[in-house]
Backbone as CSV, one residue per row, in Angstrom:
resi,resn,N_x,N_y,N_z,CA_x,CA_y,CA_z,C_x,C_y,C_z
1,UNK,28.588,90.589,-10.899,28.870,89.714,-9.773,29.694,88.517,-10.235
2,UNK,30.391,88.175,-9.458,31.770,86.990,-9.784,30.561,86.149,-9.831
3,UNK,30.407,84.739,-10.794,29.651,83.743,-10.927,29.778,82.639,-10.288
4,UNK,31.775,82.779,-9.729,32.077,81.905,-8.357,31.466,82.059,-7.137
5,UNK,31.064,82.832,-6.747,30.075,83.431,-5.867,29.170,83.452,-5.565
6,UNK,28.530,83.134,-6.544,27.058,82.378,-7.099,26.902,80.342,-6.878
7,UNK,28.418,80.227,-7.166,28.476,79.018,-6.911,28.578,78.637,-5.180
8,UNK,29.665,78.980,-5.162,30.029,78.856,-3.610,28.689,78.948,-2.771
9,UNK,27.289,80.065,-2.890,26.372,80.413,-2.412,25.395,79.402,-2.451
10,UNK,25.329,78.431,-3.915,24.828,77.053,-4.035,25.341,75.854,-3.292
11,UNK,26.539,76.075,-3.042,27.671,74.689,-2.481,26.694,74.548,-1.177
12,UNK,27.041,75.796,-0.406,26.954,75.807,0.800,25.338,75.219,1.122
13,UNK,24.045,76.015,0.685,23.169,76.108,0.510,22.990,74.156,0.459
14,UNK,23.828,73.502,-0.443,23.547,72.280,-0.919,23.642,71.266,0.544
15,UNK,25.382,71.486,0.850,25.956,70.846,2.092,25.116,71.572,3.433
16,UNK,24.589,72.705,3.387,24.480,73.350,4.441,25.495,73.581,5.520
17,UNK,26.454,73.689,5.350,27.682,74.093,5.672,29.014,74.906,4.859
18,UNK,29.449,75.632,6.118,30.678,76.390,5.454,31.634,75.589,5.055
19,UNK,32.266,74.681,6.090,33.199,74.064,6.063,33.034,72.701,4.741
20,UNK,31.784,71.717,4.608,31.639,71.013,3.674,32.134,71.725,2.322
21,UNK,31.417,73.063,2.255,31.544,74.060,0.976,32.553,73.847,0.616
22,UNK,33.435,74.546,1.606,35.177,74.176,1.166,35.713,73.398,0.855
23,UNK,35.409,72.148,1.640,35.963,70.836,1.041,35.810,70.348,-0.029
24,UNK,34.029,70.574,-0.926,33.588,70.121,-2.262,34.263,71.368,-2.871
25,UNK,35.019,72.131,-2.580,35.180,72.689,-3.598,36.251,73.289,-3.899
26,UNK,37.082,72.409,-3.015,38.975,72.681,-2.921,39.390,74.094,-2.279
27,UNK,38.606,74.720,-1.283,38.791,76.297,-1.152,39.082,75.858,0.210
28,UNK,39.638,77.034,0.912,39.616,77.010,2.386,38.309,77.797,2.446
29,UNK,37.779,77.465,3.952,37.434,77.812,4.525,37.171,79.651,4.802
30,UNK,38.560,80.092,4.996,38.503,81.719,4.749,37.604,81.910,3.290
31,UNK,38.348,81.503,2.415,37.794,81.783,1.099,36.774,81.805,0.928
32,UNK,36.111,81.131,1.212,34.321,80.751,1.280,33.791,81.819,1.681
33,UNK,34.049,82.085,3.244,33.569,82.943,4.088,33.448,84.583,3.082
34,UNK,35.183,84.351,2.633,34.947,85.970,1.837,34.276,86.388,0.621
35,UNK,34.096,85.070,-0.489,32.902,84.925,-1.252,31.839,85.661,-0.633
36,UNK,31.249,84.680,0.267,29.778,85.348,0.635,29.947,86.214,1.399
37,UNK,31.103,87.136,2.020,30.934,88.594,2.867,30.749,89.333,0.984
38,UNK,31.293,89.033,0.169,31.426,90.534,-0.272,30.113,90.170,-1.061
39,UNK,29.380,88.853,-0.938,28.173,89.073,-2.283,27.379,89.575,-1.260
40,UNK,27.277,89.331,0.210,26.028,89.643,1.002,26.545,91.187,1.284
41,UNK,27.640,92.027,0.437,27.975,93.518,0.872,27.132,93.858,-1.080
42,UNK,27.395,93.279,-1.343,26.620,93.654,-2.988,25.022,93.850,-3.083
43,UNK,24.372,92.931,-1.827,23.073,92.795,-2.023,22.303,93.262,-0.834
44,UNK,23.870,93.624,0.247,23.211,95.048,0.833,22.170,93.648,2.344
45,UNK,22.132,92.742,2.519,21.124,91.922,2.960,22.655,90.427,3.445
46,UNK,22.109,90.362,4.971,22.759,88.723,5.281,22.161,87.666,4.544
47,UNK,22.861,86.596,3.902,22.393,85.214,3.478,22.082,84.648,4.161
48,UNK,23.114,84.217,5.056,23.406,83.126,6.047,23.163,83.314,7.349
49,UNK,22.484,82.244,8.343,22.849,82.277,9.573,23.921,81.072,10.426
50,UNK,24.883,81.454,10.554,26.027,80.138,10.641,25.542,79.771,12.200
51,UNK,25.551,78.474,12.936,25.345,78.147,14.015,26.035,76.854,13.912
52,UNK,26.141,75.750,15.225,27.222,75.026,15.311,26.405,73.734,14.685
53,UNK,25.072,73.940,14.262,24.644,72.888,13.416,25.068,73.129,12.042
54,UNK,25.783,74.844,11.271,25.975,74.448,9.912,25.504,76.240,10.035
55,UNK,25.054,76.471,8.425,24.365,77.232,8.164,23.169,77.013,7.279
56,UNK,22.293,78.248,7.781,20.778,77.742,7.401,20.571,79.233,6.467
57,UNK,19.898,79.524,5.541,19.129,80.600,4.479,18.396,81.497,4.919
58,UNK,18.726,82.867,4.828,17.756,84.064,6.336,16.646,84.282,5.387
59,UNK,16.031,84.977,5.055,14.908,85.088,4.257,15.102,86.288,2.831
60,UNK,16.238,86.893,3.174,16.773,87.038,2.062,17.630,86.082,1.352
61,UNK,18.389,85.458,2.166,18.898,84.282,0.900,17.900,83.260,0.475
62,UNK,16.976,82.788,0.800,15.848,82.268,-0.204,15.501,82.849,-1.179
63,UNK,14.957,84.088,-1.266,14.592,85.021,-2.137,15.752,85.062,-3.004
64,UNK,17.228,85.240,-2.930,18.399,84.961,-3.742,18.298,83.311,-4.115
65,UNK,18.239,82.502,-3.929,18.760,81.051,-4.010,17.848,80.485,-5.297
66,UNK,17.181,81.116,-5.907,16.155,81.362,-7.030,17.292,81.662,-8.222
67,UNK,17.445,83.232,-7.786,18.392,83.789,-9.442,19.661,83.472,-8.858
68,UNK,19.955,83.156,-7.804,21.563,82.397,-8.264,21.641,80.903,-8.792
69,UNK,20.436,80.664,-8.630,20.287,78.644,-9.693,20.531,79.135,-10.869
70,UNK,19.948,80.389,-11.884,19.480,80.611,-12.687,20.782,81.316,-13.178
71,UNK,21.302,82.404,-12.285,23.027,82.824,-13.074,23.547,81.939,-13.445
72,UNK,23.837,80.606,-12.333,24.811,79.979,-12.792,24.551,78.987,-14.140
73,UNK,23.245,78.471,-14.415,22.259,78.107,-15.248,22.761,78.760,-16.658
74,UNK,22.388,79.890,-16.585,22.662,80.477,-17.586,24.190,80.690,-18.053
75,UNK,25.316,81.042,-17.278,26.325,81.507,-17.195,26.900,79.740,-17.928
76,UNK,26.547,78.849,-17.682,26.789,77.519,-18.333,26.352,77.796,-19.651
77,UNK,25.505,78.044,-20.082,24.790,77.841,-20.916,25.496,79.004,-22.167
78,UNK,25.896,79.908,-21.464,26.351,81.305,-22.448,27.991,80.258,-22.642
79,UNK,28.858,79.813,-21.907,29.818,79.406,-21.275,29.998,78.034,-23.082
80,UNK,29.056,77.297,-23.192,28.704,76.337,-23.831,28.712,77.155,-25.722
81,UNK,27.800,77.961,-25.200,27.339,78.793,-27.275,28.528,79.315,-27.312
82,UNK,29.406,79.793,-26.602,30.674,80.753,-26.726,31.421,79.464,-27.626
83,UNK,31.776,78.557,-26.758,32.320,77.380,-27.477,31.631,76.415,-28.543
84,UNK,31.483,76.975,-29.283,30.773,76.106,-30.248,31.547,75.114,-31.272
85,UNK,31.163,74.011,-31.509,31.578,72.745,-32.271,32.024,73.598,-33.482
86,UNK,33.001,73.217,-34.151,33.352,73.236,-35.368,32.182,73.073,-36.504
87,UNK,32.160,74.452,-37.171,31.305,74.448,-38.326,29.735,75.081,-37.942
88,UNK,29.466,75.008,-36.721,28.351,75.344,-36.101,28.203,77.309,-35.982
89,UNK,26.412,77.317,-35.915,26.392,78.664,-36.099,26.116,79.106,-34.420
90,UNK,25.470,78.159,-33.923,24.598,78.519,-32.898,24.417,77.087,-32.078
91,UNK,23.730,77.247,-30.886,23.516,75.856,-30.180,22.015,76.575,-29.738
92,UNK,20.690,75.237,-30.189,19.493,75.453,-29.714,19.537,74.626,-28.952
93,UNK,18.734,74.707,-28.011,18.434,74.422,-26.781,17.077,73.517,-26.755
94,UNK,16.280,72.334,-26.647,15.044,71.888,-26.708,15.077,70.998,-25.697
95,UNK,13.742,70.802,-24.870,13.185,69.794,-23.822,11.604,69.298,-24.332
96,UNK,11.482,67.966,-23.778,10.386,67.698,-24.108,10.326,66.722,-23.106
97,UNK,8.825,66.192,-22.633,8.167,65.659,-21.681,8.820,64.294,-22.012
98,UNK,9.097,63.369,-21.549,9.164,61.948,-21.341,8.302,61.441,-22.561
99,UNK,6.507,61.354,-22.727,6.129,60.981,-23.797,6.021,61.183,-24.824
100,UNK,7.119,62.652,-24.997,6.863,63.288,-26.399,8.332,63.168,-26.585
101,UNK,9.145,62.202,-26.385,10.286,62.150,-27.356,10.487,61.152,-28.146
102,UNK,9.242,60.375,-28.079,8.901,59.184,-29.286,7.780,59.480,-29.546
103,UNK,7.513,59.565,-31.154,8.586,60.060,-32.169,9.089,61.521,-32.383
104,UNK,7.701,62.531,-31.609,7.918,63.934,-31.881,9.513,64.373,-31.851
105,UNK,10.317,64.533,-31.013,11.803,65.177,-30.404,12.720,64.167,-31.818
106,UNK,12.329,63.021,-31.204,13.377,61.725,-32.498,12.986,62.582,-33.462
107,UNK,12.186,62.928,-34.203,11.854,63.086,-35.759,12.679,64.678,-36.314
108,UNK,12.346,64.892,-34.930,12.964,66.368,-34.879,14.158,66.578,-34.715
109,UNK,14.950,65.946,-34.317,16.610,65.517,-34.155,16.722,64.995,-35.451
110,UNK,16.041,64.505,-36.347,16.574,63.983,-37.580,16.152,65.103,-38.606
111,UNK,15.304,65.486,-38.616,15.294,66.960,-39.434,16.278,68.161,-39.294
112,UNK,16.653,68.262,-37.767,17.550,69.699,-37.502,18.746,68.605,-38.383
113,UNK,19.269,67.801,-38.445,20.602,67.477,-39.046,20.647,67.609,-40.544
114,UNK,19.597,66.948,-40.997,19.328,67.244,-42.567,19.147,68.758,-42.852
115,UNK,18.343,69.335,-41.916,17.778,70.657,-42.980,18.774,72.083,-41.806
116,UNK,19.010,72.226,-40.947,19.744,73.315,-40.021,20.984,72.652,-39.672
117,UNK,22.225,72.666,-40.731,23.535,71.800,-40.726,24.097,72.613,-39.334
118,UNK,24.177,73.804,-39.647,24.788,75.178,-38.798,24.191,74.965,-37.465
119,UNK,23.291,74.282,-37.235,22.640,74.683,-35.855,23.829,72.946,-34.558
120,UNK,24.244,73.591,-33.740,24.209,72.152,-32.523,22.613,72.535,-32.057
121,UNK,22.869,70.864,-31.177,21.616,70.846,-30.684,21.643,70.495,-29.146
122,UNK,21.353,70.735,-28.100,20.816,70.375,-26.801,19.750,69.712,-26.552
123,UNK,19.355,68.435,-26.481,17.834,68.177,-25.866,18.140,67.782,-24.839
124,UNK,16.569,68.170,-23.911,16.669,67.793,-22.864,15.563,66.515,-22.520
125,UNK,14.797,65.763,-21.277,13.766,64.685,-20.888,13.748,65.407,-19.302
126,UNK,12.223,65.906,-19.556,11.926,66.412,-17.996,10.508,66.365,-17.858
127,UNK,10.363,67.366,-16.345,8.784,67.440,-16.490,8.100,68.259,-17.122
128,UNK,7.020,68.635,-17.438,6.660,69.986,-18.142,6.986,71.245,-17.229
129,UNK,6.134,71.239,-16.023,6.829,72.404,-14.941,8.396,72.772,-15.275
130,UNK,9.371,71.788,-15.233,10.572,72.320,-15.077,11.081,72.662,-16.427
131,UNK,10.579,72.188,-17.314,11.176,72.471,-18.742,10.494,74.036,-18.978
132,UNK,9.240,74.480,-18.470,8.591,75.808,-18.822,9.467,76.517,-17.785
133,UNK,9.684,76.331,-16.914,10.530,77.384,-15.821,11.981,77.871,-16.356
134,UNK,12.727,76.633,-17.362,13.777,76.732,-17.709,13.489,77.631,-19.068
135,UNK,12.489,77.385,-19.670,11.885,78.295,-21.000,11.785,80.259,-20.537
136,UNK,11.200,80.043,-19.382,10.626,81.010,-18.801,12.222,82.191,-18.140
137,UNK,13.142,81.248,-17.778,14.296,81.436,-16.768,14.964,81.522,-18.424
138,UNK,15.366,81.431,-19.716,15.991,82.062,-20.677,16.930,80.911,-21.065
139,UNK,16.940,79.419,-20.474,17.585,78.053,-20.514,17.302,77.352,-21.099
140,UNK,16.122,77.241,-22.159,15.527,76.328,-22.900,15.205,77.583,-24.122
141,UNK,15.048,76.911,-25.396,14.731,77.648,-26.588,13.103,77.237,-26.806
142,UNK,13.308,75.855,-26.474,11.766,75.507,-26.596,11.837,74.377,-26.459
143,UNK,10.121,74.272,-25.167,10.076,73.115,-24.723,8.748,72.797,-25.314
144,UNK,8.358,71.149,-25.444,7.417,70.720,-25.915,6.701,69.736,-24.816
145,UNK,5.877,70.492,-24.966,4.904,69.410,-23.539,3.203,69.261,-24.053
146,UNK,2.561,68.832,-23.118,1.375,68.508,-23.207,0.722,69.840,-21.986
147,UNK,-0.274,70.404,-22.456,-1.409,71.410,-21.487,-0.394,72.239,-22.063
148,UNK,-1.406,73.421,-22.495,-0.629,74.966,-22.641,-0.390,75.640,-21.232
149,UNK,1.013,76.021,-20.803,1.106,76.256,-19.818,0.347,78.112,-19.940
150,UNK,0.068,78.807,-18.863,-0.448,80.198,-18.664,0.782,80.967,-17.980
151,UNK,1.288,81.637,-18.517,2.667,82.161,-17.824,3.073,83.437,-18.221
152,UNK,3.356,84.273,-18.045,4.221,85.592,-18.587,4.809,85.753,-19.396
153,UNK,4.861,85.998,-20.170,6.302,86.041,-21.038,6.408,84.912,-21.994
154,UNK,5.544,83.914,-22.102,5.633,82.452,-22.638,4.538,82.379,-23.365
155,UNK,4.819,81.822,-24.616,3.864,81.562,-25.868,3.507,80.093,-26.255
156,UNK,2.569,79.767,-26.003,2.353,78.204,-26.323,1.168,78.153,-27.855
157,UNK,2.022,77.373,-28.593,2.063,77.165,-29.918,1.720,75.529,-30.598
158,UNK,0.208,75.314,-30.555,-0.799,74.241,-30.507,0.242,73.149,-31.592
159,UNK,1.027,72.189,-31.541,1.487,71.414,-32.423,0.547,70.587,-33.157
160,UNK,-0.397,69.484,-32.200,-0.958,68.618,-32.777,-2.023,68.472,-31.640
161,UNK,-2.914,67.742,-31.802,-4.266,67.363,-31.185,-4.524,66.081,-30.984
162,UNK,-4.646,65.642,-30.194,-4.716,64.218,-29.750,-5.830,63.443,-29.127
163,UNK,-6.237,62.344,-29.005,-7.131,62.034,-27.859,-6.918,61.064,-27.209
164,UNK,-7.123,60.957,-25.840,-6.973,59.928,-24.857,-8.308,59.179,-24.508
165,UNK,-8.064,58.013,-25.111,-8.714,56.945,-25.288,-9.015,55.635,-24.159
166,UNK,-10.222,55.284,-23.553,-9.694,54.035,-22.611,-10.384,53.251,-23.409
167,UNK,-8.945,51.927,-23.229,-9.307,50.301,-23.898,-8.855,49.579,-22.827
168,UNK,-8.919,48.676,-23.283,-9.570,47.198,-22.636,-8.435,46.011,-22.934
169,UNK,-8.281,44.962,-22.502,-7.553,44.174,-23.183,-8.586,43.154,-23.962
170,UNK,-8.354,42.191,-24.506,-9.302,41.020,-25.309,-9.304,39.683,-25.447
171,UNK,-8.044,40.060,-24.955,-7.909,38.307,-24.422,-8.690,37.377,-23.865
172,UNK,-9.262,36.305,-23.867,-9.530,35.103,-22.808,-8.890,34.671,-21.932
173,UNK,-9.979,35.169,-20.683,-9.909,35.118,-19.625,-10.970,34.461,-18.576
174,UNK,-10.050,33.442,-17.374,-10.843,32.747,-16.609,-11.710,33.501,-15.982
175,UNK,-11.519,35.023,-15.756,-12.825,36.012,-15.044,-12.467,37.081,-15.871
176,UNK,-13.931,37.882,-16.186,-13.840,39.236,-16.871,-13.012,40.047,-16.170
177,UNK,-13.125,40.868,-16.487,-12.206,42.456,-16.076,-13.030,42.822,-15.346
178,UNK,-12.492,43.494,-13.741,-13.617,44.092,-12.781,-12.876,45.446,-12.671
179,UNK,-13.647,46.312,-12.083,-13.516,47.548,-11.518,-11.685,47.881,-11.723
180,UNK,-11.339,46.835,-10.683,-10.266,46.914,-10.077,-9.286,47.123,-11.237
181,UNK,-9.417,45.905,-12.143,-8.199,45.872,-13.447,-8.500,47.441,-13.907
182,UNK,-8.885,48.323,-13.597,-8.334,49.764,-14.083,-7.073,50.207,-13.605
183,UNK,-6.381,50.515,-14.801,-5.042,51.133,-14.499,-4.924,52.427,-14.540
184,UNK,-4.888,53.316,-13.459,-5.041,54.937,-13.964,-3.668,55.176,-14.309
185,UNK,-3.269,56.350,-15.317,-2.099,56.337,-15.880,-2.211,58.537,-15.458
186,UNK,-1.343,58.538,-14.977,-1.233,60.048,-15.013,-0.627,60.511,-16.288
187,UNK,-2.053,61.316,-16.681,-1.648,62.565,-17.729,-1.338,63.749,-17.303
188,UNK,-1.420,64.047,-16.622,-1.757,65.441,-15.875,-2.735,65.817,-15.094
189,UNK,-2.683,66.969,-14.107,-3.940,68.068,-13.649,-5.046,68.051,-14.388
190,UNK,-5.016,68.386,-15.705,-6.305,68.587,-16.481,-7.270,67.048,-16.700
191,UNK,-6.246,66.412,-17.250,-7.029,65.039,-17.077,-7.360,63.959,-15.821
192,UNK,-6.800,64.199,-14.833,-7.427,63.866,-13.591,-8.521,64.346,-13.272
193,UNK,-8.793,66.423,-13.676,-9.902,66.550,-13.319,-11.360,66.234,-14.258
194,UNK,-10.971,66.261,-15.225,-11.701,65.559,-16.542,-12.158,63.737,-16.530
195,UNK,-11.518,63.416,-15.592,-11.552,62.338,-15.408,-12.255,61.763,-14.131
196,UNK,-12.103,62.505,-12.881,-13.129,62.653,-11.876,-14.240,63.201,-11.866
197,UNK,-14.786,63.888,-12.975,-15.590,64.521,-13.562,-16.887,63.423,-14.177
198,UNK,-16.147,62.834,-14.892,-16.797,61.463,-15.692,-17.073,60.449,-14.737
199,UNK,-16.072,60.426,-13.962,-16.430,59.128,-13.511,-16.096,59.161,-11.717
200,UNK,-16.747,59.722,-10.752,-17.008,60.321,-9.591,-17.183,59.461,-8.615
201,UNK,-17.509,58.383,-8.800,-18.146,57.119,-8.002,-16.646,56.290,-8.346
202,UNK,-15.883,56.162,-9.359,-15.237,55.204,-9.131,-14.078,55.124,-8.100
203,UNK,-13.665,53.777,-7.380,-13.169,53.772,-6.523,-11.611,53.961,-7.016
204,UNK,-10.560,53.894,-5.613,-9.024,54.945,-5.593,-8.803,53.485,-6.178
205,UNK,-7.746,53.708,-7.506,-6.822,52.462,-8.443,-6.351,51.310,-7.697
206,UNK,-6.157,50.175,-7.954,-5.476,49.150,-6.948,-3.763,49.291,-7.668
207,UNK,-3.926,50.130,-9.137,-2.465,50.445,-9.778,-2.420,51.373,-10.597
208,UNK,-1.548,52.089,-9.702,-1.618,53.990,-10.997,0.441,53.752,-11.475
209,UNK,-0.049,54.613,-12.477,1.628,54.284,-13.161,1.282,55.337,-14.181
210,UNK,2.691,56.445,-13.861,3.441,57.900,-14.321,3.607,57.809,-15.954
211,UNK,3.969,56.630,-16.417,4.483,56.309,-17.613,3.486,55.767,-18.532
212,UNK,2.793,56.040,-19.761,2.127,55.384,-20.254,2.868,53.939,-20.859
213,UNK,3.653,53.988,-21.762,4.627,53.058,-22.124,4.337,51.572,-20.933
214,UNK,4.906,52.251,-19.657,4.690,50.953,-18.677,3.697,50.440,-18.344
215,UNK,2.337,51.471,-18.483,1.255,51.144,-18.372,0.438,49.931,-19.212
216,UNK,0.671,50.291,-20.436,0.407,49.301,-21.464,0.986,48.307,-21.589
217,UNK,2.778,48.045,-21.004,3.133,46.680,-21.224,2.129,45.824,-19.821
218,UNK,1.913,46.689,-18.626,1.334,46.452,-17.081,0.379,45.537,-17.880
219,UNK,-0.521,46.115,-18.902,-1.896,45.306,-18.865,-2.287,44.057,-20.207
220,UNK,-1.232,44.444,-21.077,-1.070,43.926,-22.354,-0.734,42.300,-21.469
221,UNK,0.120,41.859,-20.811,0.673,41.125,-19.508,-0.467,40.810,-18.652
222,UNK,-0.909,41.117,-17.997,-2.013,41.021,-17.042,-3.333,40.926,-17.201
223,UNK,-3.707,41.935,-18.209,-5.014,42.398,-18.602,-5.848,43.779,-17.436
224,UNK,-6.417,44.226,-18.204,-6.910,45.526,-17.571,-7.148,46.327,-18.739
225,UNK,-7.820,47.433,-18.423,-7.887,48.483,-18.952,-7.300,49.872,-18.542
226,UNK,-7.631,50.823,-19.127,-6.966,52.389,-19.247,-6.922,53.606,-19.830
227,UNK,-6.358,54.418,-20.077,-6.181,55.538,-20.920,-5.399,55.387,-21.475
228,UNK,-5.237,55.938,-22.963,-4.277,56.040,-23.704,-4.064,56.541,-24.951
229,UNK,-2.993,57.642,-25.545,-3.248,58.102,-26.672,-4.045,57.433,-27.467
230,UNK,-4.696,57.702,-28.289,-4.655,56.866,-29.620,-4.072,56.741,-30.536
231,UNK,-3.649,56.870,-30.797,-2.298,56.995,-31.784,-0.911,56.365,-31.612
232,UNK,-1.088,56.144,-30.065,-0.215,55.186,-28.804,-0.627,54.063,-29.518
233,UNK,-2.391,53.460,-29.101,-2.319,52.063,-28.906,-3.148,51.964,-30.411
234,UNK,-3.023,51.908,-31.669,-3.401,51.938,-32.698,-3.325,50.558,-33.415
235,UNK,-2.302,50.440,-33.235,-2.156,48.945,-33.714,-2.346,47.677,-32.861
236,UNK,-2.211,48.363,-31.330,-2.889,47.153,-30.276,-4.616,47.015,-30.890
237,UNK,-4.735,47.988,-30.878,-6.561,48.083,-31.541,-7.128,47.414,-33.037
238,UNK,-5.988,47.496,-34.043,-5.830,46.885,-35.420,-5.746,45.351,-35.308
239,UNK,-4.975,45.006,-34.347,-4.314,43.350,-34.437,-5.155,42.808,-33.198
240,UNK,-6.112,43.251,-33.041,-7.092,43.049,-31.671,-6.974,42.392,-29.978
241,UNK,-5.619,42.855,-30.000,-4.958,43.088,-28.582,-5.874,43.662,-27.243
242,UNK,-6.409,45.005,-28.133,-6.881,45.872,-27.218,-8.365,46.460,-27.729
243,UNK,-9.142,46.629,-27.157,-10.422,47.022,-27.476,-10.830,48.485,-27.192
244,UNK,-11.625,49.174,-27.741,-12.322,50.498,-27.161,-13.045,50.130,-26.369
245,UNK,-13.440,50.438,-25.080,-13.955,50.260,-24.298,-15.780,50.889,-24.480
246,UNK,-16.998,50.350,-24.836,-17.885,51.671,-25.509,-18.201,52.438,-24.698
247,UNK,-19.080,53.482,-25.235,-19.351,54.701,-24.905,-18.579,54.800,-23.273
248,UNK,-17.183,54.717,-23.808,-16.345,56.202,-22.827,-16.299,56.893,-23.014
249,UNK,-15.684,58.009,-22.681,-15.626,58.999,-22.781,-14.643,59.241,-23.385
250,UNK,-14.023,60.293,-23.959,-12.720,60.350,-24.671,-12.093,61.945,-24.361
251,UNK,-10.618,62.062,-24.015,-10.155,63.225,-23.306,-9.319,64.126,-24.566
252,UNK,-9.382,65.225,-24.985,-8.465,65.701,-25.292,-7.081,66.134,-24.783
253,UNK,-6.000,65.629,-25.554,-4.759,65.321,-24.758,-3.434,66.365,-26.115
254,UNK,-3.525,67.278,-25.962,-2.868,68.286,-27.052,-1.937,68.354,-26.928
255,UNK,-0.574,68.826,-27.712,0.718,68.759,-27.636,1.186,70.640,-27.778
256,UNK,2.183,70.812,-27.518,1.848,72.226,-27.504,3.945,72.684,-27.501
257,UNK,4.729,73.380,-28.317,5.634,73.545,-28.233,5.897,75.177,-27.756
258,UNK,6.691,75.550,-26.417,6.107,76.256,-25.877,7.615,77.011,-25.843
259,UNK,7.663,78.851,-26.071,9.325,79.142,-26.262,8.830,80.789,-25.631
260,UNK,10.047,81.497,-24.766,9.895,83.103,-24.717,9.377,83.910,-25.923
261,UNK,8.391,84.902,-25.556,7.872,85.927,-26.285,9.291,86.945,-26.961
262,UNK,10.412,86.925,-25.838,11.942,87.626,-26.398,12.784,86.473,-27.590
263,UNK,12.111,85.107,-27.829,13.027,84.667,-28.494,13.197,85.031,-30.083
264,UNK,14.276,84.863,-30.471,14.875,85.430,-31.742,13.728,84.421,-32.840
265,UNK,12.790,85.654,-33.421,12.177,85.047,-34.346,12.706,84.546,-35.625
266,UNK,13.703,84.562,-36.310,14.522,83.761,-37.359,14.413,82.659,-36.655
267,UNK,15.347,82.509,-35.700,15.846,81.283,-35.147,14.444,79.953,-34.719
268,UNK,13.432,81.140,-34.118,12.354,80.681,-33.597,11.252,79.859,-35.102
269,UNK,11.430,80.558,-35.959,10.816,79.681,-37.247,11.372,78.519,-37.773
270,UNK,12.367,78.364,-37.581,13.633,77.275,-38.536,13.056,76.153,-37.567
271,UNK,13.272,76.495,-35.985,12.597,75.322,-35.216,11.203,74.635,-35.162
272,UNK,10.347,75.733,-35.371,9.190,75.719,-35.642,8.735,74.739,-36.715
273,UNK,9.562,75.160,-38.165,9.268,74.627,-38.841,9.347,72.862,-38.998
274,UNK,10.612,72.500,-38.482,10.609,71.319,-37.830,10.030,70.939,-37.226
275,UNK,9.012,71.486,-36.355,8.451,70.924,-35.197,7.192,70.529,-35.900
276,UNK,6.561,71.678,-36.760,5.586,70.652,-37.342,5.669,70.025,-38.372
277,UNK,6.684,69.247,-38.821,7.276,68.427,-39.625,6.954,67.161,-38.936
278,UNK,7.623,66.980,-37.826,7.962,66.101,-36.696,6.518,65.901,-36.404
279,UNK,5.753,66.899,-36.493,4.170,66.630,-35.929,3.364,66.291,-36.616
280,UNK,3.409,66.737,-38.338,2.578,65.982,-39.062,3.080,64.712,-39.084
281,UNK,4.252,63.975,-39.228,4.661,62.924,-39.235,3.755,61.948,-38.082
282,UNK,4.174,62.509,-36.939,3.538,61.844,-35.861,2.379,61.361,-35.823
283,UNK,1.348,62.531,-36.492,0.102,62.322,-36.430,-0.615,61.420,-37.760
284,UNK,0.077,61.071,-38.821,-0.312,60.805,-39.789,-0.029,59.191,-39.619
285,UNK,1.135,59.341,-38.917,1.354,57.908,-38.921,0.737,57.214,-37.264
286,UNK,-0.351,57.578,-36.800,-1.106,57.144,-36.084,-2.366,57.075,-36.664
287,UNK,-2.781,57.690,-37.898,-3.925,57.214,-38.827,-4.127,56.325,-38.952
């Protein structure tokens, strides 16, 4: 199948229109139209229903609008290794969650240069969902996230072990810390439910925040308490910033580098091996 075709099928899909299509994409109008007659004569099934509001996705083009993200996805991606940098053997592909690219991904970008000269590199900063879909979809070599995802075809490969810790701040203060100064910090599904689990009675946050990073400057500033690696707030805890809060509870919070069951095992060790390079590092230097 022409991969322009694939595009044009996204344009439209995007603008929801024929005519926009054309315009983002320097084509007439006819042209467009004959794109999608001959892909919707290939797949045997109408895409489109055109009406004077635009066009809208019949229920076979949903079911398409999946693997044509993913042709063109890929078709970039093959488009990219074909052209490879001078001196290079190959281009790997890596994503990692927002909190795992300090230091894990950094440490690991400085190892692939020293020790895999031959290799380019791609990283990516996403969510875990979309980085495993792109793992899963043949677009990622390997993504590193937190929770082993359960998936088909996908191997999740325990890096390091962690725990999520709630502290306190320590400062002097005109009133203690109440209820309220809790900052919930999203880790995930697993630790929300691990966390409503423990603590069932407590009331909905007066401040939740996606980012741990922001979380900790939120309360370091303010005061409050929270969750948080340990290995995160280690030295807030050393220089007595921040306190353990006692007998909390404490969450396991695991790191997990996660790649296709089809990927090229040479290739798949060299990364590997870096990765727990990058991971003993990480973890040692949160001791």
């Amino acid at each position: 199948m022409d991969i322009n075709a694939a595009r044009t099928f996204l344009e439209i899909v995007k603008t929801g229109s024929f005519v926009s299509a054309a315009t983002n994409l320097n084509l007439t109008q006819t042209a467009v139209s004959a794109r999608i007659r001959v892909l919707e004569e290939q797949l045997d099934r109408p895409l489109f229903v055109r009406n004077k509001a635009g066009a809208r996705l019949t229920a076979a083009g949903e079911q398409f609008l999946r693997f044509a993200s993913s042709m063109v996805q890929v078709w970039e991606r093959a488009r990219k290794a074909v052209a490879l940098p001078p001196g290079r053997e190959m281009v790997v592909t890596v994503g990692a969650e927002l909190s795992l690219w300090d230091p894990l991904l950094r440490d690991w970008l400085f190892w692939v240069r020293q020790a895999c000269p031959e290799f380019a590199v791609s990283a990516q900063i996403d969510d875990a969902e979309r980085l495993v879909d792109r793992v899963q979809a043949g677009l990622l070599d390997v993504a590193i996230v937190y929770a082993a995802p359960q998936r088909p075809g996908v191997i999740a490969e325990l890096l390091f072990e962690e725990k999520l810790v709630m502290v306190s701040t320590t400062a002097d203060r005109k009133h203690p810390l109440q209820a309220e100064d809790h900052v919930r910090i999203d880790w995930g599904d697993a630790f929300a439910a691990s966390y409503q689990a423990a603590f069932p009675d407590q009331p909905n946050p007066v401040v939740s925040i996606s980012y741990g990073p922001l979380a900790l400057d939120y309360i370091l500033a303010m005061g409050g308490s929270g969750y948080f690696r340990k290995g995160f707030v280690r030295r807030y805890l050393e220089d007595g910033r921040l306190a353990l809060v006692p007998d909390s509870p404490e969450f396991s919070y695991s790191a997990y580098a996660v790649h296709s069951a089809k990927a090229d095992k040479g290739v798949m060790e060299r990364i590997r091996a870096g990765l727990r390079e990058a991971a003993l590092r990480a973890t040692s230097e949160s001791l």
